[in-house]
Structures are given as structure tokens and as C-alpha cells.
C-alpha positions as CSV (number, residue, x, y, z in Angstrom):
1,X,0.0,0.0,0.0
2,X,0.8,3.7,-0.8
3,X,2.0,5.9,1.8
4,X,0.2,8.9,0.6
5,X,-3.1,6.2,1.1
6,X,-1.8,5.4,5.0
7,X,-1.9,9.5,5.1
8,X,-5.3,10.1,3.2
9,X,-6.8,7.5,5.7
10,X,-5.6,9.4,8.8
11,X,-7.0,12.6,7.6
12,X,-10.3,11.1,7.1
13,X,-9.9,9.7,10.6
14,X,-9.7,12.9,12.0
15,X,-12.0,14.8,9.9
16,X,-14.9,12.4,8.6
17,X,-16.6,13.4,5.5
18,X,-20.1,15.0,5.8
19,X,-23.0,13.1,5.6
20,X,-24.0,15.0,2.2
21,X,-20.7,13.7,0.6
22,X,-20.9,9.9,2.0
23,X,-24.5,10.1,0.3
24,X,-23.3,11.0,-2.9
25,X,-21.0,9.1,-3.1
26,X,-23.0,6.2,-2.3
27,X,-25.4,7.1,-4.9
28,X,-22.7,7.0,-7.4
29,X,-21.6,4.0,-6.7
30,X,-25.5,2.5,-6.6
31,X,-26.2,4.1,-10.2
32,X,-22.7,2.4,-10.9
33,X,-23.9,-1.5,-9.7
34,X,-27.2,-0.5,-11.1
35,X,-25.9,0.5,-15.1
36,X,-23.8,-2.9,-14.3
37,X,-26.5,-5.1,-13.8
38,X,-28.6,-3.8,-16.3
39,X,-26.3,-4.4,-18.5
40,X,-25.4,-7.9,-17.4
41,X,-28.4,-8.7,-18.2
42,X,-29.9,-7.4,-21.2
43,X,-26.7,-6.4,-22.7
44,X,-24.6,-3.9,-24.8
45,X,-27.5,-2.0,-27.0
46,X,-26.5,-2.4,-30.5
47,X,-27.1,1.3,-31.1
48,X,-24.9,2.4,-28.8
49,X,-22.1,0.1,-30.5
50,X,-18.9,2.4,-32.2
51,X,-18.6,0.9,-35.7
52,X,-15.1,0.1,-36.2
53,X,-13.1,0.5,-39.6
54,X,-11.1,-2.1,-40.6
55,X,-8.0,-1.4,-42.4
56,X,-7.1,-4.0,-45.1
């Protein structure tokens, strides 16, 4: 592990995040698992597909 993380951790120790930021970010990461799963299951749209070109 990182130094800088061992650092970062102690600062949030001693200075917690406010409950506004711990919601969004637990939002994002909902939305995250939920454009996941949705995709695990009813897959990749093909519209949304880039169309590659091939070079011969």
C-alpha cells in the first residue's frame, strides 16, 4: 500500500466526511452496480455500438 493512502486515511480519521458527501458518493456508486446489472443482463445495446473500420 501507498504511503500517501496510510496519510489520506488518517486525515479522514480525523475529519470524517459530511454526511451529504458519504451520500453521494453512495449514490454514485448505486447508479454504478445498477448501469452494471442492467447491462449484465440485457446487454450492450446495439445502437450504442462504435462501428469500427477495418483497415485492409
Amino acid at each position: 500500500m501507498n504511503p500517501i493512502w496510510l496519510i489520506r486515511m488518517a486525515r479522514w480519521a480525523r475529519n470524517p466526511p459530511s454526511w451529504a458527501r458519504v451520500k453521494l458518493v453512495v449514490g454514485v456508486v448505486l447508479c454504478c452496480l445498477a448501469l452494471f446489472a442492467v447491462e449484465g443482463i440485457w446487454g450492450w445495446p446495439e445502437w450504442l455500438t462504435v462501428n469500427t473500420i477495418r483497415h485492409r
